[in-house]
N, CA, C and O of each residue as an XYZ file, in Angstrom:
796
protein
N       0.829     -1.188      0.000
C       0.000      0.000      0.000
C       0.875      1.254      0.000
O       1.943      1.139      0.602
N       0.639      2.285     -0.501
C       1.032      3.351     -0.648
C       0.851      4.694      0.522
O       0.714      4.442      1.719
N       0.869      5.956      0.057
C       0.159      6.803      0.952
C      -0.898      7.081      1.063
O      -1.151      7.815      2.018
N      -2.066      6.644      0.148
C      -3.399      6.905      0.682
C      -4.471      5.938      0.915
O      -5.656      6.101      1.208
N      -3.795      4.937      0.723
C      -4.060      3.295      1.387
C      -3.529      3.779      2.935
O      -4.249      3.681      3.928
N      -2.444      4.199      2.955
C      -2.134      4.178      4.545
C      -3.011      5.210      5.213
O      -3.384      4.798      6.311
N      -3.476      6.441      4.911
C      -3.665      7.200      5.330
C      -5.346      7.039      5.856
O      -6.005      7.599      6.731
N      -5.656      5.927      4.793
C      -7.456      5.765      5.392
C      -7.092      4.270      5.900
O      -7.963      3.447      5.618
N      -6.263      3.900      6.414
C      -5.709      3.084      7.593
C      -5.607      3.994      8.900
O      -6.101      3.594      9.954
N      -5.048      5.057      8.825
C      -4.800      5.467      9.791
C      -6.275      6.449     10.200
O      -6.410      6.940     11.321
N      -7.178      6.598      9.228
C      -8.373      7.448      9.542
C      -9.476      6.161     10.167
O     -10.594      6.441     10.600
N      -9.072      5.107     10.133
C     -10.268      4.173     10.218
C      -9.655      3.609     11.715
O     -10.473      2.778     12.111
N      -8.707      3.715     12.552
C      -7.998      3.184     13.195
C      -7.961      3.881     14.213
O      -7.785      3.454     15.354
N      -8.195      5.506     13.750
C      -7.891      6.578     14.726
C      -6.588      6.621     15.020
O      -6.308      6.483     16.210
N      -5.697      6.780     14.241
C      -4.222      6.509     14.588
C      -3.626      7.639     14.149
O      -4.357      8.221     13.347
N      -2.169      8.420     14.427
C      -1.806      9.423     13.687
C      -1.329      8.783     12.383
O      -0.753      7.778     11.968
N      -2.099     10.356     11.808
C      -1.630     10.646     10.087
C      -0.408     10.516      9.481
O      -0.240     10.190      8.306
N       0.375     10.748     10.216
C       1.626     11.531      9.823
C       2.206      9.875     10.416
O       2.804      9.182      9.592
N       1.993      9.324     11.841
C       3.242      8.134     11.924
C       2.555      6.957     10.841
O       3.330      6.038     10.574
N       1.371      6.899     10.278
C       1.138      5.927      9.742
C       1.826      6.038      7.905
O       1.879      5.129      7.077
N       2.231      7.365      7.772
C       3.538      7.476      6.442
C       4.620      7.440      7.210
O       5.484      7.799      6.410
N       5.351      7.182      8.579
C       6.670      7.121      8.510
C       7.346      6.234      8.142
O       8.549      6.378      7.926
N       6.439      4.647      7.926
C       7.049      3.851      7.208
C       7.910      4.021      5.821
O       8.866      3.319      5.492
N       7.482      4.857      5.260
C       7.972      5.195      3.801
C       9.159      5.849      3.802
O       9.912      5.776      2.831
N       9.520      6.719      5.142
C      10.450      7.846      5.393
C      11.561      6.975      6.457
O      11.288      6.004      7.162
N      12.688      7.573      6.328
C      14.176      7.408      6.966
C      14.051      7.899      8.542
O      14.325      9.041      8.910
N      13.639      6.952      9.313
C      13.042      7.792     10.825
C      13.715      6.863     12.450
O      13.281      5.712     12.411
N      14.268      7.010     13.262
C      14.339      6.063     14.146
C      13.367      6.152     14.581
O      12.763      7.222     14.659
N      12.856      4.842     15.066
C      11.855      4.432     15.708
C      11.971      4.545     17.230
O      11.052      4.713     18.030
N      13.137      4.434     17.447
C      13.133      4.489     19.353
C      13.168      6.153     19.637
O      13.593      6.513     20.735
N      12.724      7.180     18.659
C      12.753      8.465     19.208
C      11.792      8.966     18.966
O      11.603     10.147     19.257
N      10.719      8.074     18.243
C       9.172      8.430     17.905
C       8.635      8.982     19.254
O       9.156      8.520     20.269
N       7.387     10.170     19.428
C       6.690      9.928     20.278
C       5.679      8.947     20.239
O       5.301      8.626     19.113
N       5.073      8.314     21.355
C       4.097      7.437     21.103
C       3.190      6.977     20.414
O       2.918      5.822     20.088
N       2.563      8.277     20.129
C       1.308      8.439     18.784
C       2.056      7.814     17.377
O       1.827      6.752     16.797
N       2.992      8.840     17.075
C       3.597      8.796     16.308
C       4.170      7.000     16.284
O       3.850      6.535     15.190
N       4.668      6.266     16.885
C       5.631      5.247     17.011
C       4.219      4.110     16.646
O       4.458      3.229     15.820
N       3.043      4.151     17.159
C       2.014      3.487     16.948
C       1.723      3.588     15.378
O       1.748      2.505     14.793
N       1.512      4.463     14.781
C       1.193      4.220     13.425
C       2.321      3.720     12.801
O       2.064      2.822     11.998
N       3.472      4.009     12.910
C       4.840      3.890     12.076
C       4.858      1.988     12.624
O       5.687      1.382     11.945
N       4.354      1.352     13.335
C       3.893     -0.183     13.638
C       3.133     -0.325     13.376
O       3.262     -1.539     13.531
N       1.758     -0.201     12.869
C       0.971     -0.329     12.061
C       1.009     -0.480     11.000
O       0.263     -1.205     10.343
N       2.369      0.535     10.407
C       2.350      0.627      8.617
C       3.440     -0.459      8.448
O       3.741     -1.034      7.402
N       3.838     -0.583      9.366
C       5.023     -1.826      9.202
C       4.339     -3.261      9.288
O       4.877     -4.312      8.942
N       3.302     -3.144      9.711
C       2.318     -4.762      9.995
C       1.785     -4.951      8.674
O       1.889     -6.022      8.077
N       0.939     -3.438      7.974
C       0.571     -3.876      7.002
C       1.535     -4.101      5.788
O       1.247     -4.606      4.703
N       2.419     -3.745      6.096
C       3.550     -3.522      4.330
C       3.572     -5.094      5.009
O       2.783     -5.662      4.255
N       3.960     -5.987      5.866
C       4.476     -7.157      6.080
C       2.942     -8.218      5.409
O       2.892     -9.155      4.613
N       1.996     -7.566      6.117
C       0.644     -8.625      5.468
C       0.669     -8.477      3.559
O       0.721     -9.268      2.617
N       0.606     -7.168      3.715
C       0.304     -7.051      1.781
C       1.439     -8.140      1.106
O       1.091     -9.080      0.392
N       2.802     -7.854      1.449
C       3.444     -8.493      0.936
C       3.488     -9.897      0.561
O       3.831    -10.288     -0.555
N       3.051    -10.816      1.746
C       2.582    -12.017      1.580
C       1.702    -12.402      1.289
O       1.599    -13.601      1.031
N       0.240    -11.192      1.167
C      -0.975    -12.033      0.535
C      -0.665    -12.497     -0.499
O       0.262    -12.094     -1.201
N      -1.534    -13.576     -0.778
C      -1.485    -14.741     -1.999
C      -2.036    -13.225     -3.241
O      -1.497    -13.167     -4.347
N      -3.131    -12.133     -2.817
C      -2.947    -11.594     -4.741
C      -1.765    -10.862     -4.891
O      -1.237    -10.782     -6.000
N      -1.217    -10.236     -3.756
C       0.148     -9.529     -3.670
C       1.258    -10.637     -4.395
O       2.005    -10.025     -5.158
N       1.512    -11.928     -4.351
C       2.493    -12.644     -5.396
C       1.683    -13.026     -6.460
O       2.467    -13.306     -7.367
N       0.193    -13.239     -6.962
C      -0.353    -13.373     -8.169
C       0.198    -12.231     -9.013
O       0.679    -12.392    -10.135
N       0.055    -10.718     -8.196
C       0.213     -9.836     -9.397
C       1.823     -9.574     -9.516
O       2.189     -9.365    -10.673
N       2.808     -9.550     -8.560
C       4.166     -9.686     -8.941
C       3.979    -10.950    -10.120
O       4.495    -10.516    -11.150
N       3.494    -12.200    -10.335
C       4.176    -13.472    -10.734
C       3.532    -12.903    -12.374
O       4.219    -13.362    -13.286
N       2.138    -11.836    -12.951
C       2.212    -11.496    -14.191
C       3.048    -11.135    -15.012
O       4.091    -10.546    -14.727
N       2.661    -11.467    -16.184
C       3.763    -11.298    -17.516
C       3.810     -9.911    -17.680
O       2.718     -9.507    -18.081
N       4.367     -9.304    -17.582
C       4.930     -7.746    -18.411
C       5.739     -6.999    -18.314
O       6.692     -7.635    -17.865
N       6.067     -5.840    -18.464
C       7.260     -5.424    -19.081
C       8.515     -5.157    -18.004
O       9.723     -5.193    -18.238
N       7.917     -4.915    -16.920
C       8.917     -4.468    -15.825
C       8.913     -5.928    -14.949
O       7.999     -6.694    -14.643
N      10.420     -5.943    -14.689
C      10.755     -7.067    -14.095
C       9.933     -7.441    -12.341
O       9.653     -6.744    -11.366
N       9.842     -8.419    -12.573
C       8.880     -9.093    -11.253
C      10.152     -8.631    -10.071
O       9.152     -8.204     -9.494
N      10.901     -8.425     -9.503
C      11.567     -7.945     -8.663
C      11.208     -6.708     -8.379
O      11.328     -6.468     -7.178
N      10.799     -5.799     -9.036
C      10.065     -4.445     -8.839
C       8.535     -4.095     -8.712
O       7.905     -3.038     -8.672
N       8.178     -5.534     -8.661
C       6.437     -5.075     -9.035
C       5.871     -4.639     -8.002
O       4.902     -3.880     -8.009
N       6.605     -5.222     -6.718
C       5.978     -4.789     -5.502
C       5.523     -3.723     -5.538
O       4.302     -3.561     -5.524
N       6.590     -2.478     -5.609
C       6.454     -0.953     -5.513
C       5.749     -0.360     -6.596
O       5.270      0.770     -6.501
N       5.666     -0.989     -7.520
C       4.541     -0.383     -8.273
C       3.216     -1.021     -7.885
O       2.253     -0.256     -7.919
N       2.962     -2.417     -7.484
C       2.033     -2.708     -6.805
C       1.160     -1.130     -5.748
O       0.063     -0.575     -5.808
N       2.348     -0.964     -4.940
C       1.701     -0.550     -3.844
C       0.900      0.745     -4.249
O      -0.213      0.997     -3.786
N       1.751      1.771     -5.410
C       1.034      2.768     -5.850
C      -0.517      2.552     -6.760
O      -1.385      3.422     -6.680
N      -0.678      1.548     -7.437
C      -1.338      0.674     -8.479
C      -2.972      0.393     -7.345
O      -4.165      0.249     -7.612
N      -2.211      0.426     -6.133
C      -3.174     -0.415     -5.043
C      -4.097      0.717     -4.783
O      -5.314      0.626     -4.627
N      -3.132      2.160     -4.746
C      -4.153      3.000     -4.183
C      -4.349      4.098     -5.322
O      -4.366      5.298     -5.046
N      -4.492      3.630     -6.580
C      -5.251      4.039     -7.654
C      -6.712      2.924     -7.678
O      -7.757      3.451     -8.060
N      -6.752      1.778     -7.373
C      -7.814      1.106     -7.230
C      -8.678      1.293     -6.058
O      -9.841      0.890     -6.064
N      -8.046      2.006     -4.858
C      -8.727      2.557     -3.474
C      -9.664      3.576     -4.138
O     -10.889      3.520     -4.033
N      -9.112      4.346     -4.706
C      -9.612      5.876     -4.994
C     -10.997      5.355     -6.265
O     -12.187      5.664     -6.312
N     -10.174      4.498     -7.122
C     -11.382      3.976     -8.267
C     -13.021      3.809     -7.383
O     -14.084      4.399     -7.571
N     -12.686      2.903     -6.538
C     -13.831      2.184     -5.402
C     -13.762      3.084     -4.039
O     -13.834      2.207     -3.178
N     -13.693      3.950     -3.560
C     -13.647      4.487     -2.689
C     -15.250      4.279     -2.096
O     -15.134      4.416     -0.878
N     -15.994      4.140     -2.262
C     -17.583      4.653     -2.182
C     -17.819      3.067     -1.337
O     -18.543      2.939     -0.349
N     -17.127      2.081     -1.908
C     -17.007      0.584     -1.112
C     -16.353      0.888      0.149
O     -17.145      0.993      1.085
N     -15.194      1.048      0.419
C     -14.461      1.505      1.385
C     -14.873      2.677      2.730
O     -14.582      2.628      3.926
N     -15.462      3.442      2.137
C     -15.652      4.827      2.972
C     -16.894      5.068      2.796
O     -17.450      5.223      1.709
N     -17.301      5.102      3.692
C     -18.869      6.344      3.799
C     -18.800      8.121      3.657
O     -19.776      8.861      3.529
N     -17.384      8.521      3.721
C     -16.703      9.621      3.882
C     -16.747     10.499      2.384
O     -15.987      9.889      1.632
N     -17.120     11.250      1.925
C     -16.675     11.708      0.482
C     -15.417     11.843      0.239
O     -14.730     12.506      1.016
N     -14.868     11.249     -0.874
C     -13.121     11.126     -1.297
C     -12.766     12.678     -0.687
O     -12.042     12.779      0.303
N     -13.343     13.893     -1.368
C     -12.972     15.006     -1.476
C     -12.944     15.460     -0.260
O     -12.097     16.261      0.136
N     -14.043     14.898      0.570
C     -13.542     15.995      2.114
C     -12.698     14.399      2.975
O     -12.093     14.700      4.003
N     -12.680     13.636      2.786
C     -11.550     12.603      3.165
C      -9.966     13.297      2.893
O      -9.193     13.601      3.801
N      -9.800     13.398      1.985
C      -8.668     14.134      1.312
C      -8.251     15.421      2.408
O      -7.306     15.636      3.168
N      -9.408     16.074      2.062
C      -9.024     17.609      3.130
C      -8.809     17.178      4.753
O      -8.036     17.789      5.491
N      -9.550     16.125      5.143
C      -9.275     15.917      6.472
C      -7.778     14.869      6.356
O      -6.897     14.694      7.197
N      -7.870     14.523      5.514
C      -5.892     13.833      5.751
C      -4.995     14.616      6.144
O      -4.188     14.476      7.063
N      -5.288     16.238      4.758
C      -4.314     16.892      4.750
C      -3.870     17.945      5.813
O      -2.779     18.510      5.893
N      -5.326     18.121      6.871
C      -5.638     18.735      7.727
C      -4.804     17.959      9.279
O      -4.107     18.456     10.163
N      -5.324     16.493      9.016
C      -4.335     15.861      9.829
C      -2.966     15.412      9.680
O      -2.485     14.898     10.690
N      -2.171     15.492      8.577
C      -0.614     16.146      8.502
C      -0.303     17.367      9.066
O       0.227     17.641     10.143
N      -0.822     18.231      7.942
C      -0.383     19.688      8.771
C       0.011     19.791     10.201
O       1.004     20.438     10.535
N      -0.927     19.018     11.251
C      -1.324     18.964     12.440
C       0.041     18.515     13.153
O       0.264     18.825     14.324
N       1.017     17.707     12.319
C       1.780     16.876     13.159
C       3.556     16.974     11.690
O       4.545     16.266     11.498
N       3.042     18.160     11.117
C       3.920     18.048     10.310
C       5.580     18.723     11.011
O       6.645     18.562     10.415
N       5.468     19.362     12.171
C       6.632     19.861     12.722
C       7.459     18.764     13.664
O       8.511     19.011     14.253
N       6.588     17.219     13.672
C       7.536     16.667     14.122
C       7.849     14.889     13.031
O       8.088     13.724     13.347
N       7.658     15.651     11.698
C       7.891     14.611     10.787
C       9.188     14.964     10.097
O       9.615     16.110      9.954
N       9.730     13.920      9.712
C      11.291     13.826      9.078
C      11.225     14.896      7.677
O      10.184     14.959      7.022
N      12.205     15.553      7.378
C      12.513     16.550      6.330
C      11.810     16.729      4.909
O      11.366     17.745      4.374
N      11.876     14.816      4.282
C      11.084     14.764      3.312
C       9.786     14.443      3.369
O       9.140     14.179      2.355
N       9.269     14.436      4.613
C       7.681     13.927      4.421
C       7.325     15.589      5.164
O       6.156     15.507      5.542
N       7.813     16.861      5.467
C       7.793     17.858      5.449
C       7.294     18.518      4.019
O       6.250     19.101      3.726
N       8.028     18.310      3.538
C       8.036     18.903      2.178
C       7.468     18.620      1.621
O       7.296     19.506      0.783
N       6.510     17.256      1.294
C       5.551     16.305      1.112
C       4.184     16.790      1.907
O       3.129     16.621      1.296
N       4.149     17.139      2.689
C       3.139     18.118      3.406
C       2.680     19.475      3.035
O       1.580     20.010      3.176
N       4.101     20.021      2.384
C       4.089     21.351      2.369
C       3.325     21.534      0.981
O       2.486     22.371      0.652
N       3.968     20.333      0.182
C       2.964     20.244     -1.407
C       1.770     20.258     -1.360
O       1.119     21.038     -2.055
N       1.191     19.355     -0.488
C      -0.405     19.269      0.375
C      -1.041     20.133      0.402
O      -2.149     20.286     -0.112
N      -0.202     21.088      1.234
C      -0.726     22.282      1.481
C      -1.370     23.423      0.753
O      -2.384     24.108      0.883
N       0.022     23.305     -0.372
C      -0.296     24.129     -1.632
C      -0.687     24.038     -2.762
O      -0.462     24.805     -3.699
N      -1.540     22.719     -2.735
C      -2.188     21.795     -3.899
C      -2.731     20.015     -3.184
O      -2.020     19.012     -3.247
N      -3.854     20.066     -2.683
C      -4.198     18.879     -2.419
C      -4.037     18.119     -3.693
O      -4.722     18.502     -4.642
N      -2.963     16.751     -3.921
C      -3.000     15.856     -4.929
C      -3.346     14.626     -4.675
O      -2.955     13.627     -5.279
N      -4.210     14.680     -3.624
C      -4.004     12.722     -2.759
C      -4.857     12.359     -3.699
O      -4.509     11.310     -4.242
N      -6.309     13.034     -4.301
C      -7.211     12.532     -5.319
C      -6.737     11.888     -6.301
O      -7.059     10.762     -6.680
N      -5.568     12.951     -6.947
C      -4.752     12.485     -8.611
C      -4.423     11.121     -8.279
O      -5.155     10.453     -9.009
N      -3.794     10.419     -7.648
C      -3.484      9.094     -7.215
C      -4.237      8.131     -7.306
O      -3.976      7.056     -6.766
N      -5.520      8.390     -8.147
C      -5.931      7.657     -8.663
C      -6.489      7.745     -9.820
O      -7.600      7.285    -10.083
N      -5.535      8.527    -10.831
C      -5.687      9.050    -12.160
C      -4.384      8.339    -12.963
O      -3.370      8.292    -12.266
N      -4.280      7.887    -14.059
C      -3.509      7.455    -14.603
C      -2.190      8.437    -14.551
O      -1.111      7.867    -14.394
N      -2.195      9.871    -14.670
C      -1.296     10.528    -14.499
C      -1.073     10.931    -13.479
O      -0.182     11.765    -13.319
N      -1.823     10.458    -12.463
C      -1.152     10.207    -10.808
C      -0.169      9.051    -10.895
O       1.022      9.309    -10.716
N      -0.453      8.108    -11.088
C       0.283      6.619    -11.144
C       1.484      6.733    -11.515
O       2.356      6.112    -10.907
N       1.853      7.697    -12.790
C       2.901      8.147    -13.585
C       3.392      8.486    -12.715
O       4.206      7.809    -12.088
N       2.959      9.890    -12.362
C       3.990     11.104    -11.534
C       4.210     10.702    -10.115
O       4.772     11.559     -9.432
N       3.793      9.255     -9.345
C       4.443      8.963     -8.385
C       5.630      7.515     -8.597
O       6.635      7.072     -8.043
N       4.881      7.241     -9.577
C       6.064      5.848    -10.262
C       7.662      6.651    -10.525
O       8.754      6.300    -10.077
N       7.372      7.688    -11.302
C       8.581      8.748    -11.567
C       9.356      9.596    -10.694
O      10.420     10.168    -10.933
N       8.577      9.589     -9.526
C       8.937     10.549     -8.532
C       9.940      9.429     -7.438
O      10.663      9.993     -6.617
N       9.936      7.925     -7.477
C      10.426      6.786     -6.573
C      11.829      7.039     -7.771
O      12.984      7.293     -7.431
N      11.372      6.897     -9.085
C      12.250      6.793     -9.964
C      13.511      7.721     -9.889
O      14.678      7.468    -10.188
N      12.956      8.837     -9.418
C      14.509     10.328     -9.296
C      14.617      9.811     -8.065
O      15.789      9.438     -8.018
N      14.165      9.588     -7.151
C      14.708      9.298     -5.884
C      15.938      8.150     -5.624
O      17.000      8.371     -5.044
N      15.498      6.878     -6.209
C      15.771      5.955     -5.991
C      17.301      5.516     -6.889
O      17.391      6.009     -8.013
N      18.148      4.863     -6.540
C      19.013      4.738     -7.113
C      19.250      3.565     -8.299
O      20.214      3.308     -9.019
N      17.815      2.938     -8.145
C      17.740      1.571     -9.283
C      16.443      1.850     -9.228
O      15.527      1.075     -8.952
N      16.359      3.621     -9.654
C      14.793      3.907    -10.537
C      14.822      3.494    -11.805
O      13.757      3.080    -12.264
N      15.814      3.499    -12.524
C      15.810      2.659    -14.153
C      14.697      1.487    -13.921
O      13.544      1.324    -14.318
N      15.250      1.030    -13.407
C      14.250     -0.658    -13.326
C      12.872     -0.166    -13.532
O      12.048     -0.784    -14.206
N      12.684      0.720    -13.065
C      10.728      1.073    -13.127
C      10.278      1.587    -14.424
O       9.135      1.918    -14.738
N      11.571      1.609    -15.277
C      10.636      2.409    -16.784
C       9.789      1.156    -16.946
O       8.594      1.373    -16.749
N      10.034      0.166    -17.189
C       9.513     -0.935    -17.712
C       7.425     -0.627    -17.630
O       6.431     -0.512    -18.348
N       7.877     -0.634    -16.209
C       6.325     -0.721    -15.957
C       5.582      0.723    -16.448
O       4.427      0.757    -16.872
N       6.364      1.782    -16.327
C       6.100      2.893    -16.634
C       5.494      2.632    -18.264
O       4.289      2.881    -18.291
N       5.910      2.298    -19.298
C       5.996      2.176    -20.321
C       4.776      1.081    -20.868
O       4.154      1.073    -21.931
N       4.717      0.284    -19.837
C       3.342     -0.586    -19.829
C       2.445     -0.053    -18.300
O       2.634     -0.677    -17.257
N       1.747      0.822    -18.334
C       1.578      1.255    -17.316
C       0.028      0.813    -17.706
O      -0.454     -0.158    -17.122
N      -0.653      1.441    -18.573
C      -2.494      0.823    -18.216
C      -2.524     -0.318    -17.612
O      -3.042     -0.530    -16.516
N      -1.659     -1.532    -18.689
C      -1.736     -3.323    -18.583
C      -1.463     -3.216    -16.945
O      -1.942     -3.961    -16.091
N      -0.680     -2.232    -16.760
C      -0.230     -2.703    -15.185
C      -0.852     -2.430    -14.227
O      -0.768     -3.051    -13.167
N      -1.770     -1.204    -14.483
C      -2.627     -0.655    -13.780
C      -4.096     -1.603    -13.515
O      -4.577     -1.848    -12.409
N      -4.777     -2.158    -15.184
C      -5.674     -3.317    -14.976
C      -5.330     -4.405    -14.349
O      -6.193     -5.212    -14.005
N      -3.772     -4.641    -14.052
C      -3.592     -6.286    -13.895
C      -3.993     -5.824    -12.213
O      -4.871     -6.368    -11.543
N      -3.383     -5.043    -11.900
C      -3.450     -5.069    -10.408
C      -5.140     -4.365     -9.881
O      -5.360     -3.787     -8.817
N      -5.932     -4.586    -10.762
C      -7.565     -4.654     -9.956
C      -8.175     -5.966     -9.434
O      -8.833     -5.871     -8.398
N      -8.087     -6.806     -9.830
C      -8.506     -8.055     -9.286
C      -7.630     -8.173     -7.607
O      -8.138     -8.017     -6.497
N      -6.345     -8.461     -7.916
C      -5.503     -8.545     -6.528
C      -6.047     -7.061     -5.740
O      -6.074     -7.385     -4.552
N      -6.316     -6.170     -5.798
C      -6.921     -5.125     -5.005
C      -8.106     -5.570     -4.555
O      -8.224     -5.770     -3.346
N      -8.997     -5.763     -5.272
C     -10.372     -6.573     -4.552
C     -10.293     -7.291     -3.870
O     -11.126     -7.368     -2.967
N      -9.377     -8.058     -3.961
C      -9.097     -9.529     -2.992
C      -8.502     -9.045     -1.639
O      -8.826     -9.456     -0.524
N      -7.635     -8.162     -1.917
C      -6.048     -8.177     -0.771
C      -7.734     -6.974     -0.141
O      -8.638     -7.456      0.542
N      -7.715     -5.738     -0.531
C      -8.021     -4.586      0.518
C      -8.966     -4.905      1.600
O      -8.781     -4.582      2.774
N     -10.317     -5.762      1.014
C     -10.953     -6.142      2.375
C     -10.487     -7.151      3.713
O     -10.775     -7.140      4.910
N      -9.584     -8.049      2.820
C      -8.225     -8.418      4.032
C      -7.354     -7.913      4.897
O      -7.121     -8.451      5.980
N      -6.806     -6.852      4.500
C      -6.156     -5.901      4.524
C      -7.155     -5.193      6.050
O      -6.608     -5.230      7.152
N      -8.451     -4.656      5.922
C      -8.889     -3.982      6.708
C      -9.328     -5.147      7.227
O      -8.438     -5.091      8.075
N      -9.918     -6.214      7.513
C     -10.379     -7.294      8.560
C      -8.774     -7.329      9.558
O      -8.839     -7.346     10.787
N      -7.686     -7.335      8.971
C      -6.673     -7.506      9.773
C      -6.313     -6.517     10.396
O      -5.880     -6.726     11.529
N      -6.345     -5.572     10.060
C      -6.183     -4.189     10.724
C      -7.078     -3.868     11.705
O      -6.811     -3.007     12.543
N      -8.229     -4.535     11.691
C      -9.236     -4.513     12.814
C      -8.689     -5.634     14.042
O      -9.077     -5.645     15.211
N      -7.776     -6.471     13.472
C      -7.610     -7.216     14.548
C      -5.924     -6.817     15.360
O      -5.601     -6.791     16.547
N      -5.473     -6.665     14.631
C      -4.528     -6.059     14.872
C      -4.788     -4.429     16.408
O      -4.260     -4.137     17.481
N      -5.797     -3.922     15.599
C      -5.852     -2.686     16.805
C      -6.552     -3.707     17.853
O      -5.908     -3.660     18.902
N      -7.911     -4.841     17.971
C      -8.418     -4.913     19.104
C      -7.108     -5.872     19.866
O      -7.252     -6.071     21.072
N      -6.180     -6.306     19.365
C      -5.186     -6.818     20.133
C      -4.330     -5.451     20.929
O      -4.056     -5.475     22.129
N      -4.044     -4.491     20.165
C      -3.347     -3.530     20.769
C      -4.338     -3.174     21.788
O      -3.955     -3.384     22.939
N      -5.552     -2.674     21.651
C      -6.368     -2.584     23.053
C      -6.492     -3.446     23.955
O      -7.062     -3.060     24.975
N      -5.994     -4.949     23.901
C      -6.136     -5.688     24.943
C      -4.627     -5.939     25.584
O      -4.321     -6.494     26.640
N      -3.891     -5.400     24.685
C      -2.352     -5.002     25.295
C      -2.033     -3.912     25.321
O      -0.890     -3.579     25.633
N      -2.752     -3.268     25.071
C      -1.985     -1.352     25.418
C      -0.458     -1.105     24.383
O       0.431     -0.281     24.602
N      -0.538     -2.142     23.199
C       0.234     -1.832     22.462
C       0.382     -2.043     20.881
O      -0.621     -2.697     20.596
N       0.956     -1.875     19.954
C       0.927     -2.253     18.769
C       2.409     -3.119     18.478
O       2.617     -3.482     17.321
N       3.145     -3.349     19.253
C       4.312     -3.811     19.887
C       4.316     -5.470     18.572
O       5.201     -6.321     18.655
């Protein structure tokens, strides 16, 4: 899952906004405050479940252009272009004021988030884009954006270049994995309430 898979994880959970993206970001964990340290274990439970669901290796094991060693990460963006497609299944919430209350709950906690998920906030701020992310030229401009970052962003033209095929392949495994995805996340928090932790 991506950032707005995580982020209506963290709205459905009551969890902070901001620690449930620190998974994505360069952060020690033993200097989190609490709030914060709870979501950033949360997003680490779910990147560990997605990974092993059975549609999470169906759609890595498809034929196409970008090598199956990378599909994950395009998976995860792919995942929450299919959130946003179906949102109306998922949420009782309207996408559009869902969106504003995400960005409302970053802001909130953005002075004690790491440098680049700052700046990632600050874009927020000055252009809500969490919607585009589920526009084909959302998919692009965050596939491309891992791509300048990353130091074996080459590997991702592939998929870039077959990007619809990649975008349809990964709707079926979204149907399957997301309502899993949230049944576990429900169990996951009533365990933390019966331990006072996400530990």
């Amino acid at each position: 899952m991506n950032y707005f898979a995580h982020l209506h994880i963290a709205a459905i959970t009551n969890t902070s906004w901001v620690g449930n993206l620190l998974g994505d970001f360069p952060v020690d964990a033993s200097h989190l405050d609490a709030d914060l340290l709870a979501g950033w274990r949360l997003h680490q439970k779910v990147d560990v479940m997605v990974d092993k669901h059975e549609a999470s290796l169906l759609f890595r094991s498809m034929p196409r252009k970008g090598r199956r060693r990378f599909a994950g990460i395009v998976q995860d963006i792919a995942m929450d272009y299919w959130l946003i497609q179906n949102w109306t299944q998922f949420s009782t919430v309207p996408l559009d004021v869902f969106c504003e209350q995400a960005v409302i709950g970053l802001v909130k906690d953005k002075d004690r988030s790491p440098e680049r998920l700052k700046n990632m906030i600050s874009s927020l701020e000055y252009e809500n884009w969490l919607s585009n992310l589920g526009t084909l030229d959302g998919v692009d401009r965050a596939i491309r954006s891992i791509m300048r970052r990353w130091k074996h962003g080459e590997h991702l033209q592939g998929f870039v270049d077959d990007l619809p095929n990649v975008i349809a392949q990964a709707e079926t495994p979204f149907l399957v994995l997301y309502p899993d995805l949230l049944d576990y996340v429900k169990q996951e928090m009533k365990k933390a309430e019966a331990t006072h932790s996400l530990g």
